[in-house]
C-alpha positions in Angstrom: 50.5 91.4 139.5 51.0 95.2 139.5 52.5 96.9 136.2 54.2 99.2 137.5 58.0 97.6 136.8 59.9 100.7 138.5 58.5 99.5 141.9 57.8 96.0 141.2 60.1 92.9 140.0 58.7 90.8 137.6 57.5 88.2 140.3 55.3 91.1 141.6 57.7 91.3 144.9 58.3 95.2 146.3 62.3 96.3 145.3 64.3 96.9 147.6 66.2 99.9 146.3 69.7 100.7 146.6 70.8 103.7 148.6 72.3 106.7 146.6 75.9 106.4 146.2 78.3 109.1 146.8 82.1 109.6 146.1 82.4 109.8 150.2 81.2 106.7 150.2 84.7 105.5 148.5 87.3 108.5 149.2 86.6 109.2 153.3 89.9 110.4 154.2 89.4 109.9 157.4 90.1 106.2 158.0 93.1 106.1 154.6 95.4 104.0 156.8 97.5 102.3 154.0 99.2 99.5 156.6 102.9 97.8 155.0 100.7 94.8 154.0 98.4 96.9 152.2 101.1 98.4 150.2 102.9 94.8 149.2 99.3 93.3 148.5 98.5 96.2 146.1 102.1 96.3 144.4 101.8 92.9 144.0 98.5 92.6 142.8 99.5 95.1 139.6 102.1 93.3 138.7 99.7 90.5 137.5 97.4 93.1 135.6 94.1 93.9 135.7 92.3 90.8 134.3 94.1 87.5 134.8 92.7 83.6 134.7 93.3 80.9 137.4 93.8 77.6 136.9 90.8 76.9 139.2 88.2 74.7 136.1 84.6 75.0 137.4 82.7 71.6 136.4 80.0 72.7 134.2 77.7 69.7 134.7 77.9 70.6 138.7 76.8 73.9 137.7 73.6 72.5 135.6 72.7 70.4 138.3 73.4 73.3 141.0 71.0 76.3 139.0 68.3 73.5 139.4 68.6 74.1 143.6 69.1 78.0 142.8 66.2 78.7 140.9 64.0 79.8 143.4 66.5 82.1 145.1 67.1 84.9 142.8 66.2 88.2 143.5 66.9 91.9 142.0 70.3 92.8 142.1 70.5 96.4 143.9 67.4 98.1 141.6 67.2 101.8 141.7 64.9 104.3 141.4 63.3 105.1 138.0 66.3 102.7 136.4 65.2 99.5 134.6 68.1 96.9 135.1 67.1 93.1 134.4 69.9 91.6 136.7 69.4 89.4 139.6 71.4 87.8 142.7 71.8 85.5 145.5 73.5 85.8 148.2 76.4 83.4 149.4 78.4 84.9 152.7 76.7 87.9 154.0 75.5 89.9 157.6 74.7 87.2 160.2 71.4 86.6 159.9 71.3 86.9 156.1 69.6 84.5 154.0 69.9 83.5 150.1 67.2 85.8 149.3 68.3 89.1 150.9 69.4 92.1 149.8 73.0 91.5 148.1 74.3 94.9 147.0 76.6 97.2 149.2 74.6 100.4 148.5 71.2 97.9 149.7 73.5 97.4 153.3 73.6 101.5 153.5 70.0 101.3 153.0 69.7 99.1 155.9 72.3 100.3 158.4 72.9 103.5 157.1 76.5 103.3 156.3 78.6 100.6 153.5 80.2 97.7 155.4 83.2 96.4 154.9 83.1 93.4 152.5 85.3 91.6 154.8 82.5 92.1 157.4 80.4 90.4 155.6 81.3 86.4 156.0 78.6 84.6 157.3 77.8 82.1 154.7 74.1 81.8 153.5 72.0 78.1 152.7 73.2 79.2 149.5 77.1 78.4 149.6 76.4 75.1 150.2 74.3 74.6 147.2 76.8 76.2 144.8 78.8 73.2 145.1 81.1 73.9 141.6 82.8 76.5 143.6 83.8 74.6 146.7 87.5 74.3 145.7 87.9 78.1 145.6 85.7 78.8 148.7 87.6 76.4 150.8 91.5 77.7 149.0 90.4 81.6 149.9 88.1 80.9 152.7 87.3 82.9 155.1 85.4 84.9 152.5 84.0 88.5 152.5 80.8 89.4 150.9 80.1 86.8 148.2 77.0 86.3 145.7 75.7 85.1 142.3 74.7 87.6 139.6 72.9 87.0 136.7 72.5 89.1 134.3 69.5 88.8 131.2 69.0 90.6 128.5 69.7 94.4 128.8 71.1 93.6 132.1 73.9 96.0 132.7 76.5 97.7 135.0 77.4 101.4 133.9 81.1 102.2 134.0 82.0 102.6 137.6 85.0 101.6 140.3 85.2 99.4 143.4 87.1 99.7 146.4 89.3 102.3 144.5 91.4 102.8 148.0 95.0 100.8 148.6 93.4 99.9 151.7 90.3 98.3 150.5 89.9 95.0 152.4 89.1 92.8 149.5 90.2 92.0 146.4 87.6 90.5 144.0 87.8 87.4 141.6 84.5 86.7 138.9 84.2 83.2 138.0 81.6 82.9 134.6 79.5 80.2 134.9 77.8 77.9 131.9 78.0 79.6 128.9 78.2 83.5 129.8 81.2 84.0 127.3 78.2 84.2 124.4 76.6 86.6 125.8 78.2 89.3 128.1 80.8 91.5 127.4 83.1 93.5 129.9 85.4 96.3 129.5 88.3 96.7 132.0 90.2 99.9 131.5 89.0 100.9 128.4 89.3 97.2 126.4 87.6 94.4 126.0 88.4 91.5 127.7 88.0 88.0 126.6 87.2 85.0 128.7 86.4 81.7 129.0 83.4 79.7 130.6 83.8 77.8 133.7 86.9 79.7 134.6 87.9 82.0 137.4 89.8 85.4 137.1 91.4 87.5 139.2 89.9 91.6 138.1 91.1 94.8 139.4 88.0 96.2 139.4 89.7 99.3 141.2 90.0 100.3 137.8 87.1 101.9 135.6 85.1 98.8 134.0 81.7 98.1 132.5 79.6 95.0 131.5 76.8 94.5 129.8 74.5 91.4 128.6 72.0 90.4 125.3 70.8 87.6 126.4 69.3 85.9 129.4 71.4 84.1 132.1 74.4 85.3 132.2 75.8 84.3 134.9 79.0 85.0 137.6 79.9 84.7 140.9 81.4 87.1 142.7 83.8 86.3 145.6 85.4 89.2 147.7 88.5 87.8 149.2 90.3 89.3 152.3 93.2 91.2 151.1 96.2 89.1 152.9 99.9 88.6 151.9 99.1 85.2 152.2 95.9 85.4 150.3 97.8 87.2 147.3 100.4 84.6 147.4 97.7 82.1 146.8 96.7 83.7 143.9 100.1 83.5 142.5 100.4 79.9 143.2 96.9 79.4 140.8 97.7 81.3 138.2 96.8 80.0 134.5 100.0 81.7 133.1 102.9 81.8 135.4 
């Protein structure tokens, strides 16, 4: 087992570093094609706000018996250089090709390919989306789905304040179901406050806008699902909203 935990994961297994990231990466001028639907989707999407729960309920006893087919498949969740991060992933709908186990991150793809995907790109579902069978309901309501995984994050785990897809015509809008009992022992801030939420539940987050999240304690747990940006897709959201 080597010691060296900047190079290493804690299984022993190489990292598979992120690329650097780089404000082109999010602001290239060159392809800002805002279409009609992008400007409708976007409008449309503010008017709910920036953190807002579905009335999608996530069976938490699935979700027990589901982590006990995961357990295996869980990898470091885009690790950089000289940063220790304990936070891990797998992989649901990725590249062709992809597996549970691969690299989940976008700034892992630019590694690979040498430029960031689009999340809607990335739909080929993984052995793993299958396994996760608590979220069935939401991957078959939103399905086909862009670039989808787990993330866990244990103690110390962390995201540093940061945007996504800050563009109106980013392809994907992204909704973060927490899984068992995360509300314990994460905490994210979205815009500047922090937000409250419940277990087992699904929300729709803007996370165009500047949010952090941090854990204190192992296994907490999300999944992230990037869905394709569509009127019809937003208007699906609406109909599943906790709070009409």
């Amino acid at each position: 087992m080597p010691n060296n935990y900047f190079s290493h994961d804690k299984d022993g297994r190489e990292y598979s570093f992120a690329a650097a990231e780089t404000t082109a990466d999010y602001t290239n001028l060159v392809d800002l094609k805002i279409s009609t639907e992008d400007l409708q989707c976007e409008l449309q999407l503010d008017a709910i706000g920036p953190w807002e729960p579905l009335n999608f309920q996530i069976d938490p006893t699935k979700w027990r018996n589901d982590q006990k087919e995961l357990v295996d498949l869980w990898r470091p969740f885009q690790p950089k250089e000289g940063i220790l991060n304990d936070r891990d992933s797998i992989l649901l709908y990725g590249m062709l090709g992809d597996t549970p186990v691969s690299p989940t991150g976008l700034a892992q793809y630019k590694k690979k390919l040498g430029y960031k995907p689009k999340e809607s790109d990335l739909c080929y579902p993984t052995d793993a989306a299958k396994l996760l069978t608590c979220c069935d309901e939401i991957f078959d309501y939103f399905g086909p789905l862009g670039r989808s995984f787990l993330v866990r994050l244990n103690a110390g785990g962390f995201y540093p304040k940061h945007r996504d897809h800050i563009l109106l015509n980013r392809d994907t809008f992204r909704l973060i179901a927490f899984l068992g009992d995360a509300q314990d022992s994460m905490e994210w801030e979205v815009s500047g406050q922090i937000r409250q939420f419940l277990p087992n539940t699904v929300y729709y987050v803007d996370t165009r806008k500047l949010h952090r999240l941090s854990s204190w304690h192992p296994n907490s747990t999300m999944v992230v699902v990037n869905v394709r940006k569509t009127w019809l897709n937003v208007l699906k959201v609406l109909s599943r909203l906790k709070h009409s």
